[in-house]
Every structure is written in C-alpha cells, then in structure tokens.
C-alpha positions as a Python dict, from the first residue, in 0.01 Angstrom:
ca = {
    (1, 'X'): (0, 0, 0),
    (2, 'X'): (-321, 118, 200),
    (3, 'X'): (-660, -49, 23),
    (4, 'X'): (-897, 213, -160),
    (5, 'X'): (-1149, 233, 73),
    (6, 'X'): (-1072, 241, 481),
    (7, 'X'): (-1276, 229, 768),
    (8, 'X'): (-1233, 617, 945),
    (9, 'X'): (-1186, 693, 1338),
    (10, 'X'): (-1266, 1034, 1410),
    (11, 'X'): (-1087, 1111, 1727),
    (12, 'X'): (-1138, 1499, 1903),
    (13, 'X'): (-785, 1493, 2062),
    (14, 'X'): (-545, 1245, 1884),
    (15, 'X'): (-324, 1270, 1569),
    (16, 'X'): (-175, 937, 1476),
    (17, 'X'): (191, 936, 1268),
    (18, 'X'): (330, 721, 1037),
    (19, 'X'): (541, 438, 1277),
    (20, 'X'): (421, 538, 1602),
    (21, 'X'): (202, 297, 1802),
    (22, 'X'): (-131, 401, 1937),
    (23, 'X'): (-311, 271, 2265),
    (24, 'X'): (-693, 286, 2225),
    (25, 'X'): (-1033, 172, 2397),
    (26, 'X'): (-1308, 69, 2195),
    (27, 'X'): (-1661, 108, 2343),
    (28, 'X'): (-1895, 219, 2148),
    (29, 'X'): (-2122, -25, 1944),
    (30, 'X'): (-2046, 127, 1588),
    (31, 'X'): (-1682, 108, 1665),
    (32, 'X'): (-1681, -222, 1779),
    (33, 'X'): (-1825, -321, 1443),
    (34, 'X'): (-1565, -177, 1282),
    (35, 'X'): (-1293, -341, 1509),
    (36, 'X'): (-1487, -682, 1436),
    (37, 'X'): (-1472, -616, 1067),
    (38, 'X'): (-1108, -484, 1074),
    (39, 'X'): (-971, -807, 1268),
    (40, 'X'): (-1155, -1040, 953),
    (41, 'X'): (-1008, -831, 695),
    (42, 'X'): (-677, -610, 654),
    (43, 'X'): (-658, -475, 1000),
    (44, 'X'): (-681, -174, 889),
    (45, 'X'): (-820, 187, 1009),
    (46, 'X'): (-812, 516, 939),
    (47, 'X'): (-758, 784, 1245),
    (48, 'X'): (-896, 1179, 1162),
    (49, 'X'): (-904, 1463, 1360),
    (50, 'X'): (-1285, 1612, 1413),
    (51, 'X'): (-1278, 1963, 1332),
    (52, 'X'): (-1417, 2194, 1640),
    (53, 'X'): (-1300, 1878, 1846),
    (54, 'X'): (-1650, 1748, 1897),
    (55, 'X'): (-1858, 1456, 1758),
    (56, 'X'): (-2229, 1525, 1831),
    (57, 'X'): (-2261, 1922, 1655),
    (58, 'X'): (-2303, 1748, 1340),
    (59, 'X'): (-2424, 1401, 1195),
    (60, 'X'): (-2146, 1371, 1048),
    (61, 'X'): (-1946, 1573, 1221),
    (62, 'X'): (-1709, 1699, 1012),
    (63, 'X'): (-1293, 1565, 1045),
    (64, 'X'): (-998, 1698, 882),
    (65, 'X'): (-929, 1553, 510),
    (66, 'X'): (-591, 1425, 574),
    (67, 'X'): (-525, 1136, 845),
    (68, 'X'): (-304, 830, 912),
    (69, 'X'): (-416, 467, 907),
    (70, 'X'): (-316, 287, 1138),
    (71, 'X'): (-241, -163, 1194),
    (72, 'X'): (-406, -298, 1447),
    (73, 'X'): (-79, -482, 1591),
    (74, 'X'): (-299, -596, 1948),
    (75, 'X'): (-665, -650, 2005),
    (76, 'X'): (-794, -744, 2304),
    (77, 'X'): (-1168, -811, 2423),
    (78, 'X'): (-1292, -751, 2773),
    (79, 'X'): (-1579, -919, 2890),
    (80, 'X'): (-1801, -690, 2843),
    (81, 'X'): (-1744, -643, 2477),
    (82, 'X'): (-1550, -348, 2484),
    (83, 'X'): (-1164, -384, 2308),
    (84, 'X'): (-829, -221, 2391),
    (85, 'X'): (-613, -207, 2117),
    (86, 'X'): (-287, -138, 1966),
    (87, 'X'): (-239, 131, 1617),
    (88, 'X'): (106, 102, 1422),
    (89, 'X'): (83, 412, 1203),
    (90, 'X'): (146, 309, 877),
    (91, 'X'): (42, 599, 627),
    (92, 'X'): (-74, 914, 591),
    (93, 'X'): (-393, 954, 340),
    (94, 'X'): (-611, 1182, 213),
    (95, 'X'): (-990, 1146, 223),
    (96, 'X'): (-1158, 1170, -171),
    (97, 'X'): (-1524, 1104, -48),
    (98, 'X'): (-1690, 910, 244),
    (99, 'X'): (-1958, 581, 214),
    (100, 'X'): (-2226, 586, 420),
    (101, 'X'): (-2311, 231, 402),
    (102, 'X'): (-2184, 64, 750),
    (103, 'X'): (-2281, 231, 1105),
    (104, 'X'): (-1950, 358, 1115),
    (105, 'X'): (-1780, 571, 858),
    (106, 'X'): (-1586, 448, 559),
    (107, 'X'): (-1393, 667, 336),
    (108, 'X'): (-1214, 629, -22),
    (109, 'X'): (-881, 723, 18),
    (110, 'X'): (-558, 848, -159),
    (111, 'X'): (-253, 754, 6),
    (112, 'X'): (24, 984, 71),
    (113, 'X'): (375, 940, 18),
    (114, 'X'): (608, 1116, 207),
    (115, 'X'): (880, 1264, -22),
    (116, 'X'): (1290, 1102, 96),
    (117, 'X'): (1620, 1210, -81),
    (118, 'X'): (1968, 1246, 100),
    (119, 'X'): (1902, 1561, 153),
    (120, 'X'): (1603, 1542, 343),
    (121, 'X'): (1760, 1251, 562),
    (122, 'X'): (2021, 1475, 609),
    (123, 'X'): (1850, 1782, 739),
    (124, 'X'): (1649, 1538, 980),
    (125, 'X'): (1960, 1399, 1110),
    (126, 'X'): (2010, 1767, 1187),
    (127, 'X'): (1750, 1859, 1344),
    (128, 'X'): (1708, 1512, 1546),
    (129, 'X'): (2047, 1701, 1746),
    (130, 'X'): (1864, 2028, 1784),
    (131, 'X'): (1553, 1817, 1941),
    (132, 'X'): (1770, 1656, 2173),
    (133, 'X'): (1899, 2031, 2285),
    (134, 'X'): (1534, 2152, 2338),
    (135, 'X'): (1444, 1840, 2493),
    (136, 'X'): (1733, 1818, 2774),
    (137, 'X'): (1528, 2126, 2963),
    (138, 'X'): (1245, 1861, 3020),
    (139, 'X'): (952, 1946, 2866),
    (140, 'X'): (662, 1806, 2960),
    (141, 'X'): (451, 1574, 2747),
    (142, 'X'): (151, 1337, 2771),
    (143, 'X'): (377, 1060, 2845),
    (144, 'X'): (522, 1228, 3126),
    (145, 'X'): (880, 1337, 3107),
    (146, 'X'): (1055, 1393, 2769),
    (147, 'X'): (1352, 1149, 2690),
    (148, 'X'): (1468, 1115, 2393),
    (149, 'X'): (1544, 727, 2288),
    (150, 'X'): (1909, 674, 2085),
    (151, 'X'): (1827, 382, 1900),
    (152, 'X'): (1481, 560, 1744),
    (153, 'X'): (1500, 618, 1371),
    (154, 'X'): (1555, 971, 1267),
    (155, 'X'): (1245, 1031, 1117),
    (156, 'X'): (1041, 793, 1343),
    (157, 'X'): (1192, 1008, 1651),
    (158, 'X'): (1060, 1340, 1495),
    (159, 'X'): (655, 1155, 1416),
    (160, 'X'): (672, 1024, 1807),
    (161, 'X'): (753, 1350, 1927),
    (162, 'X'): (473, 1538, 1717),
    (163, 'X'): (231, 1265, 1843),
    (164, 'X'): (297, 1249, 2246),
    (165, 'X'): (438, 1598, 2302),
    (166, 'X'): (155, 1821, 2452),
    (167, 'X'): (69, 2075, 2183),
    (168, 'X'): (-285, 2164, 2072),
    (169, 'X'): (-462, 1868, 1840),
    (170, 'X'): (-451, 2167, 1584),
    (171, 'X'): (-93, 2179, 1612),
    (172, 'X'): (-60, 1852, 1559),
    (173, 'X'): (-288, 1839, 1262),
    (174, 'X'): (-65, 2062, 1081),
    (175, 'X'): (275, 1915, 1157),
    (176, 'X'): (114, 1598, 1024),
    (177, 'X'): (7, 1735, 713),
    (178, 'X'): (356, 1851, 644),
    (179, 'X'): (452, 1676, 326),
    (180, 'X'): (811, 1510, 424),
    (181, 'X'): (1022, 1472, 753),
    (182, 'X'): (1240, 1718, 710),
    (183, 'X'): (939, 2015, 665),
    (184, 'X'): (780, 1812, 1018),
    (185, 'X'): (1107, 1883, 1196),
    (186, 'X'): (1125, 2230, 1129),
    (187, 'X'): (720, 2311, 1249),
    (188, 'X'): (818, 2082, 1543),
    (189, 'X'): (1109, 2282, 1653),
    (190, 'X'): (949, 2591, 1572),
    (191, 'X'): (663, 2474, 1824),
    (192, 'X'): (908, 2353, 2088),
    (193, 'X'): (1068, 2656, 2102),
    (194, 'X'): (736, 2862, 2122),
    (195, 'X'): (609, 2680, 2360),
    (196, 'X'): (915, 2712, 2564),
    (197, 'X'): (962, 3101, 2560),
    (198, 'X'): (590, 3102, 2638),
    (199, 'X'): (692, 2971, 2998),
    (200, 'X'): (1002, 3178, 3036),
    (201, 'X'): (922, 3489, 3273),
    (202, 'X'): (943, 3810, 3107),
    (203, 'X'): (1283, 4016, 3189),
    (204, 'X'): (1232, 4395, 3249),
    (205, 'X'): (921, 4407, 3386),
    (206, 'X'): (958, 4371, 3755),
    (207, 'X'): (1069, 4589, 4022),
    (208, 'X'): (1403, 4803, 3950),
}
C-alpha cells in the first residue's frame, strides 16, 4: 500500500508502469534531496509526466495527475554526488493536491488499483499472442530490437512493452492511465499496429 503523501519526479519523456524497472541519473541538487530522504524512509517516489514536455515554462510546471511510484531497488553514489538508480514500478496513483514544503515536490496521493477477474486475465493472455505476432516483424524500440521474453508475466509483458516501445510520451500517458490490463493491451495493439501501417509504403500510387 503506497503512503499518503509521496515525493513526485516529473520526467518530460518517461512513463513508468507498474513492475517494470527504471534506470535513472540523479543530478540535480533538489533531486538528490529527495533521493537522500527516500533511501532514510520508504524508498519511495512518485514518477509524472510534465505536460508540454518541459520543466522551466512554469514554476511549477505543470505534470499529468495520474503517475506510478516507483521502489528504489539500487542506489548508487558517484563521487561527485550525483546517484544512478534503479525504479521497480509498484503502483499507479493519482495526485489529490501537491505540498510545497521541501525543494522538491511532494504530492498527496490516491492509489490506484488496477481492476483483475478471469476474464480480464484471460483476454490478456490473448492478446500477449497477438503482441508476439506484431512483434516478430521487429519493431524498433528504445531498447533496441523487440523480443519478446517467454517467462514474462502476462500482464507485466504488456506494462514493459508500453514503457520501452518508442511511441510518443503522450501515448504512453494514456495507455498508462488505462484502468486494467486487459483495456492497456488493446490501446497497445491498437498503437502497434498504427505505427506499423504508418511505415508500410502506400500501394497504388506509383508508376503503372
């Protein structure tokens, strides 16, 4: 159960997913603060997208309401105080109302809870075999080349593919505010398959 208030990431490019693990570097002063105060406490933090996918229009610049907080699994200091570290996604959440009383941003939170039946299991299972179709013509993704791993989790599969394929971070906003699996896994194949007939050369048009 994710604690009532959170310490918020805003991020212009990244949309973290329940179960998926999330590589970051830690620089700034305010952010290492709230690394330091993370690694005392729960190990806790929240990751939202900024809206406009920019941090210095506004003070604060505004993020999307609903995110994922993430475990920090790894921490690492460099020398020079900066941190890489390691995000288990863990939740999604929606934000209620921010605190302004830390150099970095704090936000009360309402947890989400992703709705699971048979039925829903079922209809990921489903479309787990119609990813693995789409994916076979090797799509690229920020990773590199798409595989698909066999011993992933249904449902863990379909949030690591909306997190490290390469669509827009507004693409992946939405597929993350879908409210269970089974409604993710449809937008994602819908998006797959757009994104594939957008690359397919259009028949007709050339020289008869």
């Amino acid at each position: 159960m994710l604690p009532p208030l959170i310490p918020i990431f805003p991020l212009s490019n990244v949309v973290l997913f329940p179960s998926v693990f999330l590589p970051l570097h830690i620089f700034e002063q305010r952010y290492r603060q709230m690394l330091a105060d993370a690694l005392r406490g729960d190990r806790i933090i929240g990751i939202v997208l900024l809206k406009g996918g920019r941090d210095d229009i506004e003070e604060p610049p505004p993020v999307y309401s609903i995110g994922c907080a993430g475990l920090v699994s790894h921490a690492e200091t460099l020398h020079d105080g900066r941190s890489n570290i390691i995000l288990r996604g863990i939740q999604r959440f929606r934000m209620v109302r921010e605190d302004a009383d830390r150099v970095y941003r704090r936000a009360q939170i309402e947890p989400l809870v992703e709705a699971a039946s048979d039925a829903i299991r079922g209809e990921v299972r489903q479309a787990r075999a119609q990813l693995e179709t789409l994916l076979a013509s090797r799509l690229e993704t920020t990773v590199g080349e798409a595989m698909v791993p066999g011993d992933m989790a249904d449902e863990d599969l379909v949030n690591t593919l909306a997190q490290y394929l390469d669509f827009d971070p507004v693409e992946k906003q939405a597929l993350l505010e879908r409210d269970d699996a089974a409604s993710r896994s449809r937008a994602l194949i819908e998006l797959i398959e757009l994104r594939a007939l957008a690359t397919q050369p259009m028949a007709g048009l050339g020289p008869q």
